[in-house]
matplotlib code that plots the C-alpha trace (Angstrom):
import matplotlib.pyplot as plt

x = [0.0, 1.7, 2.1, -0.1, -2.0, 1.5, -0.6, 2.4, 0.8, -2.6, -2.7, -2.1, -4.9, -7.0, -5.8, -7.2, -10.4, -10.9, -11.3, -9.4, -7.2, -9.2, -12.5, -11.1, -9.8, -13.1, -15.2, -12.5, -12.6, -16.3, -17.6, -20.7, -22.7, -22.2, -23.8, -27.1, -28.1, -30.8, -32.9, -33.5, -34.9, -33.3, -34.4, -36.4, -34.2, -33.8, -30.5, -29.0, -26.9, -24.7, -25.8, -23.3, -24.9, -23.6, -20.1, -18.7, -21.1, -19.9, -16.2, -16.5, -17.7, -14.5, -12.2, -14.2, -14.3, -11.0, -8.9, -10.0, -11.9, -8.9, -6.8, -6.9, -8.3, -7.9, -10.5, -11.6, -13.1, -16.1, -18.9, -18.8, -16.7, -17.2, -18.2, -18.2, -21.4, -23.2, -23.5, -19.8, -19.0, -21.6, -20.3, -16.7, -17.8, -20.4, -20.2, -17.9, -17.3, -17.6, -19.0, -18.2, -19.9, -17.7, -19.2, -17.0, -18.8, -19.9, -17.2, -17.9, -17.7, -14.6, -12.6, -11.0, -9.6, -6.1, -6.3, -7.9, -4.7, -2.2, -4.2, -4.1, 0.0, 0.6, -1.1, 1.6, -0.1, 2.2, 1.3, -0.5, -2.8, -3.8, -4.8, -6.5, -8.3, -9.0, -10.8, -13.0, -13.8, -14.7, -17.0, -16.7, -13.2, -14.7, -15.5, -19.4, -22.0, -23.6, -20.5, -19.6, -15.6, -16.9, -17.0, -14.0, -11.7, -13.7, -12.3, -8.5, -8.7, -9.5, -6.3, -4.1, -6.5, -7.1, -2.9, -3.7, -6.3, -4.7, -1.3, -3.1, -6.1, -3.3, -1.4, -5.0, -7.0, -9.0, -11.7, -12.2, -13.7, -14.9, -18.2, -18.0, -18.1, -19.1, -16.5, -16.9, -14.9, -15.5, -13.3, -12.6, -12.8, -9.9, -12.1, -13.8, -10.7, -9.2, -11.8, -10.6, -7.0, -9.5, -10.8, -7.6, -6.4, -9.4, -8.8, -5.4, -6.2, -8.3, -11.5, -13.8, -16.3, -20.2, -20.6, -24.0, -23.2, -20.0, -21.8, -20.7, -22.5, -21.7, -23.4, -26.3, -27.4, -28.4, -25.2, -25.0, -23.0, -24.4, -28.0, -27.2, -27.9, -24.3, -25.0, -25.6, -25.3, -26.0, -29.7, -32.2, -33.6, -37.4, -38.4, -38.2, -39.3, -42.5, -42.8, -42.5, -44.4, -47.3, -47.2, -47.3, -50.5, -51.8, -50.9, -53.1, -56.3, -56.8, -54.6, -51.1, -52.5, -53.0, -49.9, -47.7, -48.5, -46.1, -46.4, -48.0, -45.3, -42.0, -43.6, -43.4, -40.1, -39.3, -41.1, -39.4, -35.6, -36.2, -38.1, -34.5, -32.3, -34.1, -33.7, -29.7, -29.6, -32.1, -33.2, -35.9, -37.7, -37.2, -38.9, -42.2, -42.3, -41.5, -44.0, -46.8, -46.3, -46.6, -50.2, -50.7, -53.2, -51.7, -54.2, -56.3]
y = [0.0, 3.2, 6.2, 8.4, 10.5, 11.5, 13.5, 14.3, 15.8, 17.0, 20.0, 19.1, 16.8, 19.7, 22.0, 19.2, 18.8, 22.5, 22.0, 23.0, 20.9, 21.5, 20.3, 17.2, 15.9, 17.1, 14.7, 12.1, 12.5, 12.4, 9.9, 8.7, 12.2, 11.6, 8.1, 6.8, 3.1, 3.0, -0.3, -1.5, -3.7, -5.3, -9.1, -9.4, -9.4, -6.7, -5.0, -2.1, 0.7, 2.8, 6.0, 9.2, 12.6, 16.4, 17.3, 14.0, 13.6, 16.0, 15.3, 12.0, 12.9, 15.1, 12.6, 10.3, 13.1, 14.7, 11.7, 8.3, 9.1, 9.7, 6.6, 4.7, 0.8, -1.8, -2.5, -5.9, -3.7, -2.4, -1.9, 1.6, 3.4, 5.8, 4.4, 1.2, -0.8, -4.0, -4.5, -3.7, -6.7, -9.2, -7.7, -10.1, -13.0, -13.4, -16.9, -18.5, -22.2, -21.5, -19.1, -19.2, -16.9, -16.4, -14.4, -12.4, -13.1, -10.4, -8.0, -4.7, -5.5, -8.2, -4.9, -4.0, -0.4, -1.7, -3.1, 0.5, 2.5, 0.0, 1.0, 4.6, 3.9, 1.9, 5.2, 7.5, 8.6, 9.4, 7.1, 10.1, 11.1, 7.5, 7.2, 10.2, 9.4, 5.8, 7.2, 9.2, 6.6, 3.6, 3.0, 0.6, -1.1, -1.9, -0.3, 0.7, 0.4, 3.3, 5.3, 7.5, 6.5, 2.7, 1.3, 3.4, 2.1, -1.7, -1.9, -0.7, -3.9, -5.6, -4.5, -7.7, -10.5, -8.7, -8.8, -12.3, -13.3, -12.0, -13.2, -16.9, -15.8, -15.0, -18.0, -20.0, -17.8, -17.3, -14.0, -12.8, -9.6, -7.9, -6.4, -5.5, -8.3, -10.9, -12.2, -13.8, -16.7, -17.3, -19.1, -22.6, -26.2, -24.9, -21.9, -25.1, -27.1, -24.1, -23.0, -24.2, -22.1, -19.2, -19.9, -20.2, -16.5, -15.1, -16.7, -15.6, -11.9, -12.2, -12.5, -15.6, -16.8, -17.7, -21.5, -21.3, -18.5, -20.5, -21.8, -22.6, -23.3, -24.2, -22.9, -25.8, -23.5, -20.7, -18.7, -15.7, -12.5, -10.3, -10.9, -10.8, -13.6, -13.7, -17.1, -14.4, -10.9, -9.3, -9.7, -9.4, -12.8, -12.5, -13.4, -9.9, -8.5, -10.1, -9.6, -6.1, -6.2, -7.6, -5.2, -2.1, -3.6, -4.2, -0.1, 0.6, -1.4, -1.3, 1.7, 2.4, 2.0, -2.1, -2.6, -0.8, 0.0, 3.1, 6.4, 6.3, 9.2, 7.2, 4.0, 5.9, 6.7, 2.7, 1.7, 3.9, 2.7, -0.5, 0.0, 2.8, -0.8, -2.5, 0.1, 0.3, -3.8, -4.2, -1.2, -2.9, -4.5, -1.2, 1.0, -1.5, -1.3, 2.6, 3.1, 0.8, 2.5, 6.2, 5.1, 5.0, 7.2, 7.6, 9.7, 6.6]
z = [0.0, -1.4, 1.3, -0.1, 2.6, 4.2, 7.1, 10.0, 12.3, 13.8, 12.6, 8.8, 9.1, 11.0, 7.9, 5.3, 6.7, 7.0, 10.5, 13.8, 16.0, 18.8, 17.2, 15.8, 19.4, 20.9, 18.7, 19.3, 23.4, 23.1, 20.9, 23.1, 22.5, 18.7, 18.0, 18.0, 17.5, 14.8, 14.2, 10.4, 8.7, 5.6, 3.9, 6.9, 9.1, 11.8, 12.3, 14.7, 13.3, 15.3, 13.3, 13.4, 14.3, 14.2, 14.0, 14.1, 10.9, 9.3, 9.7, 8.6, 5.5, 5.2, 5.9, 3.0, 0.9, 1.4, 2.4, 1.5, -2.1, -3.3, -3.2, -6.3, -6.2, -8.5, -11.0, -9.5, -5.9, -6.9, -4.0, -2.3, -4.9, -8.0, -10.5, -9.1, -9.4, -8.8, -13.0, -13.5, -10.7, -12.2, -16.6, -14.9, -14.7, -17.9, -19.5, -17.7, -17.5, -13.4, -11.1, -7.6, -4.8, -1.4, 1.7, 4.1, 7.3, 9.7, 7.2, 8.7, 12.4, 12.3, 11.0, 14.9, 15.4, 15.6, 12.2, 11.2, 12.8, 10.5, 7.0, 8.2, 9.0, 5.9, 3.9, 5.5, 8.7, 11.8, 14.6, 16.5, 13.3, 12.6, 16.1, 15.9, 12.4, 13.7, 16.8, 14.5, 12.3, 14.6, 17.0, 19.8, 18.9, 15.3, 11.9, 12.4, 9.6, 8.7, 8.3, 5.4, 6.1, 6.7, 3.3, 2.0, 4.5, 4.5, 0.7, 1.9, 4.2, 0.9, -1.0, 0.7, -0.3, -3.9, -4.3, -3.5, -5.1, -8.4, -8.0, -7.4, -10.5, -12.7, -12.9, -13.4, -15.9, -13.6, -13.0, -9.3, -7.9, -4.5, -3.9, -0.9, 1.7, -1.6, -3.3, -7.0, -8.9, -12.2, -15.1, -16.1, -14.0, -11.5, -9.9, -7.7, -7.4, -5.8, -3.7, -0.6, -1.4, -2.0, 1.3, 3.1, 1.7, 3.8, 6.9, 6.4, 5.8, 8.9, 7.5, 8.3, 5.9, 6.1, 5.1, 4.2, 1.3, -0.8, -4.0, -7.4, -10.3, -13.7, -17.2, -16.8, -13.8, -13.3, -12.1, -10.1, -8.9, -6.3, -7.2, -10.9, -13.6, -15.4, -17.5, -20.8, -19.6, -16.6, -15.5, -13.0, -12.3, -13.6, -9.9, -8.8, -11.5, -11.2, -8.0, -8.8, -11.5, -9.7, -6.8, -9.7, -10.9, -7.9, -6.8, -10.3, -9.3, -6.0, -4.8, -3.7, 0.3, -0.3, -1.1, 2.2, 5.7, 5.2, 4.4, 0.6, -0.5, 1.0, -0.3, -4.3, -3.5, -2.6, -5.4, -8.3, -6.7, -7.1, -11.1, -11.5, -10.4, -12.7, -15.6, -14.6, -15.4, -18.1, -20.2, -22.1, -18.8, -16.5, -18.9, -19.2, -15.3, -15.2, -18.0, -15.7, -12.9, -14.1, -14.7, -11.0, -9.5, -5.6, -4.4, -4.6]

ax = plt.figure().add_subplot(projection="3d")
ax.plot(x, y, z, "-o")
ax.set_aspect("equal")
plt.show()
C-alpha cells in the first residue's frame, strides 16, 4: 500500500479537513454524544446501526471526501466506490465455465480499530494522526455500519486479499472480484478445485467466511454474482421483476395504500428505486415497469 496521505501531524490533518485541532480531538474525546443506534430492517431481518450525528457527521464525511476518495483501487473492488457498481461486478464473470460466490462473514464489524490505525499507517499517517483518524472513524473497537468512512476504508482492508487473489487468478486464468463483503470466482474447472485455497487466503487476511453463502455453479445452472444472472449478460432474475411487476398492478387497481402499511409518498419513493435498479440492469424490462407504474393514481 503506497504512502499516499503523508498527514504528519494533527494539525495538517486539521488543515485538510478544513477544520481545527481543537474540534477534531473534541469529537475524538467524546464519541458517546455523537452516535445513535438505529434499528433497520433489511431481507427481513432486523438490524442495529450505530448512526453518526452532528459534528462527528460532518467530519467523517471530510475525511471520506478529502482523504480516503482519493486513493486509487484496482478494478476488481467495486462496492462503495465511484463508479463502481453491482453491474460492472456481475459484466466479470459473464459466460464462464464457473461461477463461484464467497461471503466475508460479519465483514464490517470483524474490522478492529487496531487493524484500522495500521491501514491509516501503511497510507503514511504518523502514529498520532492514525490514532486520531482511527478514533474518528470507529466505534466501539470496530468499523461501524452506517459510516460514510466505513466502506471506504472496509475496501483498503481488501487491497491484501485482492494482491492475493490475483497473484493466485493469474497463474489459473481465472476471474475474481470484490463487492464488498461478496467475493466472486468465475473461469474454467480450476475456480472449484481451488476454492478451498480461495478460502484459506481469507482466513489468512483475517476475514472468516459464512458456510451457508459458498456456492458454485456451472453454465447448466443458473449462475449468479451479487444478485445478478451472469449465464448471458448481466440480469435481474425475472423473480423480482414479477414480483414487482405484480405489486405495480396491484398499486393501479386497488390503490397504492394495499400494497404498504407506510407512508404512501416514502412508499413511491421505494417503489421507483427499485423500477430505477431494474432500468440500470435491463433497459428494455425497467422501462415497461417505469411506464406501468406512471399510470398509477396515488391519491387513490
Amino acid at each position: 500500500m503506497e504512502k499516499i496521505l503523508n498527514v504528519n501531524t494533527v494539525e495538517e490533518l486539521a488543515i485538510s479537513l478544513s477544520t481545527s485541532k481543537n474540534m477534531l480531538e473534541a469529537l475524538a474525546n467524546n464519541l458517546n454524544k455523537y452516535y445513535k443506534t438505529k434499528r433497520i430492517f433489511k431481507n427481513g431481518k432486523r438490524r442495529l446501526i450505530d448512526e453518526p450525528q452532528g459534528d462527528l457527521k460532518k467530519v467523517q464525511k471530510l475525511i471520506n471526501k478529502n482523504l480516503l476518495q482519493g486513493i486509487k483501487l484496482p478494478d476488481t473492488i467495486q462496492g462503495s466506490r465511484k463508479k463502481g457498481s453491482i453491474r460492472k461486478n456481475a459484466e466479470m464473470h459473464v459466460g464462464q465455465k464457473i461461477v463461484g460466490n464467497l461471503d466475508i462473514k460479519d465483514f464490517f464489524p470483524s474490522i478492529k480499530s487496531t487493524r484500522v490505525k495500521e491501514v491509516f499507517e501503511r497510507l503514511g499517517c504518523s502514529s498520532a494522526v492514525s490514532e486520531l483518524l482511527t478514533k474518528l472513524t470507529t466505534w466501539k473497537g470496530r468499523l461501524p455500519q452506517g459510516v460514510s468512512t466505513s466502506s471506504a476504508i472496509a475496501n483498503l482492508m481488501l487491497l491484501g486479499m485482492e494482491r492475493r487473489f490475483r497473484n493466485l487468478c493469474n497463474i489459473h486464468g481465472i476471474r475474481y472480484s470484490f463487492y464488498v463483503d461478496d467475493i466472486a470466482i468465475s473461469g474454467n474447472q480450476r475456480v472449484e478445485k481451488l476454492k478451498n485455497l480461495f478460502c484459506k487466503i481469507i482466513r489468512q487476511e483475517g476475514f472468516q467466511i459464512n458456510p451457508d453463502k459458498i456456492k458454485f455453479q456451472d453454465r447448466s445452472k443458473r449462475q449468479m454474482v451479487t444478485k445478478l444472472i451472469v449465464n448471458r449478460k448481466p440480469n435481474v432474475p425475472k423473480e423480482y421483476r414479477r414480483r414487482l411487476r405484480a405489486i405495480i398492478y396491484n398499486c393501479r387497481k386497488y390503490g397504492p395504500s394495499t400494497q404498504t402499511r407506510n407512508n404512501t409518498e416514502a412508499f413511491k419513493m421505494h417503489l421507483a428505486g427499485k423500477i430505477s435498479y431494474v432500468l440500470s440492469i435491463n433497459k428494455e424490462a425497467g422501462l415497461k415497469l417505469r411506464e406501468e407504474f406512471q399510470k398509477i393514481d396515488w391519491e387513490a
